[in-house]
N, C-alpha and C positions, 0 to 999 in steps of 0.2 A: 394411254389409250383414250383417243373422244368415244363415250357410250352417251346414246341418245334412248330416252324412256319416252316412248310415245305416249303413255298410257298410263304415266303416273295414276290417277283417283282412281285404275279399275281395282284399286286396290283399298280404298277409300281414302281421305284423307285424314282420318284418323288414325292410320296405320303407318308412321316413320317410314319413308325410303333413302335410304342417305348409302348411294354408294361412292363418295367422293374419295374414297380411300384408296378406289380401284381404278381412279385418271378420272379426265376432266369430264363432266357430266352435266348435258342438258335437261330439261325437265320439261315434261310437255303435259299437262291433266287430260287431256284426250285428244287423240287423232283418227278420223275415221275416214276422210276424205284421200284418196288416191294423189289426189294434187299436195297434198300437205304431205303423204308420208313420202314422197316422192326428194321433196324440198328440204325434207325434217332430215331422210339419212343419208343426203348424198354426202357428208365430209365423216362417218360415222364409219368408227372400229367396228364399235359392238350395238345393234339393238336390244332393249328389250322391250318388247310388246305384249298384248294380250288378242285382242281382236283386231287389228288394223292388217289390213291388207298386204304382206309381204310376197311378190313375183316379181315378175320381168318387168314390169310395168313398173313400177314402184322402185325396184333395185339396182333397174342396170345406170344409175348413173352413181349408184354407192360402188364406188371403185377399190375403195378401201376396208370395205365389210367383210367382216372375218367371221362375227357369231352372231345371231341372232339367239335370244334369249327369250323365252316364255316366262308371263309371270301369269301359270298356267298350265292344267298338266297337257291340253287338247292343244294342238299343234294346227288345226283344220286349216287357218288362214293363212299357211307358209306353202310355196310351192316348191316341196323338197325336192324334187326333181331338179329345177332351178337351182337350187342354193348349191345341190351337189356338184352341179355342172360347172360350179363357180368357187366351188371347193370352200363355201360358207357353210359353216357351221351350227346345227339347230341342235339347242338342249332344251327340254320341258323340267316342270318341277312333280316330280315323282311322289304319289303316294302323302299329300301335304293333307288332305282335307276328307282321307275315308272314313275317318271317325265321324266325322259331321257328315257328312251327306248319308253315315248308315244313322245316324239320331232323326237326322230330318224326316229320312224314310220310314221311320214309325211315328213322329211325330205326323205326318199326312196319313198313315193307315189308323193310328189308333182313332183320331178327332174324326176321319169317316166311318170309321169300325162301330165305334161307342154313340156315335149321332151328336158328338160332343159339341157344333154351331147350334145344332135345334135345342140342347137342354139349357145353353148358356141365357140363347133369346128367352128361354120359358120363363125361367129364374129375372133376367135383367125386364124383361116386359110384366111382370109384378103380378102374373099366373100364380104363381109358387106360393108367394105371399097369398093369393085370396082363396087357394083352396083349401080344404078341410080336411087334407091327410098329409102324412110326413113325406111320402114318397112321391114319382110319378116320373114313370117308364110309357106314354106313350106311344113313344115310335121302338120297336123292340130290337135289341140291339143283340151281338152274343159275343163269345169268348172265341180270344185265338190260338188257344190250348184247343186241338185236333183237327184244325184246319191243316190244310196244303198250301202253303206260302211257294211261288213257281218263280224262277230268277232268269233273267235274258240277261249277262253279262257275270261272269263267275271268276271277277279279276279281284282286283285287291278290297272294293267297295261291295261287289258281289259276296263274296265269302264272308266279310262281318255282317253283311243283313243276314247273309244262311247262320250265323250262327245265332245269332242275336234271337231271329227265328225260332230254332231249335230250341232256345231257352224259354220262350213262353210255351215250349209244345208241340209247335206244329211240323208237321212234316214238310221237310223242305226236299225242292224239285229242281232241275233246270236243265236248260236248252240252252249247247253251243252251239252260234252260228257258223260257223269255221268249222266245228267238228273236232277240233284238234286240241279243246280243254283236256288239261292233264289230270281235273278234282277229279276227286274220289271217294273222297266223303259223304256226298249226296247220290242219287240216281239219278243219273244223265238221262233224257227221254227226249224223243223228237218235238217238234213244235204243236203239231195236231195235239198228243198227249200232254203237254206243260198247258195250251188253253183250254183244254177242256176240264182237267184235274183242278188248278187252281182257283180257290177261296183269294187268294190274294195273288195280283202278279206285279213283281217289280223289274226294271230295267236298269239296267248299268253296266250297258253296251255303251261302246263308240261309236258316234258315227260314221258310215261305211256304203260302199254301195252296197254289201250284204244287208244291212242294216237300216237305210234310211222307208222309211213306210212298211217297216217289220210286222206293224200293230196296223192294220188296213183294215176296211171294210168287211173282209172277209177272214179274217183273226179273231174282230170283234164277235163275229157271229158266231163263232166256234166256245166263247166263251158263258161261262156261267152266266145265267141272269141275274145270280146273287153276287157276283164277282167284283172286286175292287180291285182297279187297274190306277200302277204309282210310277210314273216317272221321274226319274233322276238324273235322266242322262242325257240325250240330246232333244230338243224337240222335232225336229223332223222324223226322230224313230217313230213317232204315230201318227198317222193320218187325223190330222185334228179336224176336218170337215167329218171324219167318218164317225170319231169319235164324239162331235157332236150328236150325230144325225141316231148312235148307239146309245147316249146318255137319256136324250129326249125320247125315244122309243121304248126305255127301259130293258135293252139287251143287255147292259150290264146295270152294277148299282150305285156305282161311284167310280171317280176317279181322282187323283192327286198329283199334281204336277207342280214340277218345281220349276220346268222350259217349256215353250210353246215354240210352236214352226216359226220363226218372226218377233224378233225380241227388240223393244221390247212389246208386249203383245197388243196387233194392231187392232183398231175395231173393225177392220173387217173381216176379222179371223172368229168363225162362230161361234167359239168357244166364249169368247168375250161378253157373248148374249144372256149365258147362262148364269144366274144372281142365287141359285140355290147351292149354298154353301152345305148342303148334306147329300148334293149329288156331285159338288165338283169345288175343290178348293186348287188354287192357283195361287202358288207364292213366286215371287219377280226374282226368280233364276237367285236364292241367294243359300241352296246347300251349303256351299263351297265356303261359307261367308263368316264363320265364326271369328271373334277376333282374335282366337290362337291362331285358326286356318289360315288366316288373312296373313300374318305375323311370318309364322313357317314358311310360307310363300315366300314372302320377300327376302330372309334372310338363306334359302333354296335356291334364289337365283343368285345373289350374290356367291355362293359356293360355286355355285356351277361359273362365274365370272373366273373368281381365284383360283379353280384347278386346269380352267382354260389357259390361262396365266403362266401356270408352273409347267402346259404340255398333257397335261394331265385327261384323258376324256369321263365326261360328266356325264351323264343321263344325255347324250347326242343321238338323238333320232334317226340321223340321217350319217351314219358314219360313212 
């Protein structure tokens, strides 16, 4: 079988991808232009991609295209509809990376929790040094033992933050958009009730039309003025002019983001504008990114190759 990897580095290139064992294999470090992925799969069994634009436009002259492949669990840039039509086949990689993106998400809640940028600058700009006590808690900070931690997304990434949660204390909440969560662990509550209750709120939803601008201007306003708002999941789940326009006004107290609408994040996106690292920290989309996660990924897709191989269906999206 010819497999063409559009997207070799989104994987980095310190992460082996060597699937020569499964037919003859191209290697591309990145494709994002329509004209290239156009060119790249027309004589192609199998894709695998990450972000490159997979539809009609792109595929109908792959005649030969049988699977496409995610090195990836979000599917967003494939037009399943298409692919079914054409009886191509889309598998994602399942479940590769919820332990890291539920670490990250308290690594972004505690460093805004604890004021952890403003004590580092105190100590590194030589305060600490010239004053004349051991301590110093100016900006006051508190504890996440009897907060309400509130979750939008209660899938596999969802439920280790609600646990992880639950282990420093806090009471955990959430809101399914669909309605049709099957947890039962937590108390389900509508969306009015998860912004207004939550101390902390985190996301790890999919993007969806339910979903895209979930977190709007008028979310924001429903939320706590002490409240820290954590993104995980996609960046269009939030109105990021609104969430600007919320951070600056002081309607909420922080926020942490791992995505922004527009990646990577452009400067005319106003989030961009904002330099205080104790009301907004912003790390370059890299949850997902641990180099087990990384690892898992790639050796996920290759399974999902080999059971394609045997007949076998793999984590297929779009059966």
């Amino acid at each position: 079988m010819r497999i063409v990897v559009l997207e070799r580095h989104s994987v980095g290139p310190d992460i082996p991808v060597r699937y020569e064992h499964l037919g003859e294999v191209t290697y591309y470090r990145n494709t994002t232009t329509a004209q290239d992925v156009r060119e790249r799969v027309r004589d192609a069994d199998i894709v695998v991609a990450n972000k490159a634009p997979l539809r009609e436009e792109t595929l109908k002259e792959a005649r030969d295209l049988r699977l496409i492949c995610e090195l990836a669990t979000g599917f967003d840039n494939v037009d399943l509809v298409y692919c079914k039509s054409r009886g191509i086949k889309v598998c994602n990689v399942v479940d590769y990376c919820s332990g890291m993106v539920a670490q990250h998400t308290f690594a972004l809640a505690l460093a805004l929790l604890e004021k952890l940028p403003h004590y580092d600058g105190y100590v590194k700009s030589g305060a600490y040094s010239a004053q004349d006590r051991f301590s110093n808690f100016d900006l006051p900070f508190h504890e996440l033992e009897g907060m309400t931690w509130g979750i939008i997304g209660m899938g596999n990434i969802g439920r280790r933050v609600a646990g992880i949660a639950a282990a420093f204390g806090c009471r955990v909440i959430f809101h399914s958009v669909t309605g049709t969560s099957t947890c039962r662990d937590y108390p389900q509550v509508d969306k009015a009730a998860l912004l207004a209750e939550s101390d902390i709120l985190s996301l790890h939803c999919p993007l969806s039309d339910l979903t895209r601008g979930i977190i709007d201007r008028q979310a924001l306003r429903q939320m706590k003025n002490t409240a820290i708002l954590i993104n995980v999941a996609r960046g269009a789940v939030v109105d990021n002019p609104a969430l600007y326009e919320a951070l600056t006004a002081g309607e909420i107290a922080a926020a942490g983001l791992d995505v922004v609408d527009g990646e990577p994040l452009r400067p005319s996106n106003p989030l961009s504008g904002i330099k205080d690292s104790d009301r907004l920290i912003i790390t370059p989309h890299l949850a997902w990114a641990s180099v087990e996660a990384r690892t898992r990924c790639v050796e996920e897709v290759a399974k999902n190759i080999e059971a394609f191989q045997r007949g076998e269906p793999r984590n297929i999206v779009n059966p």
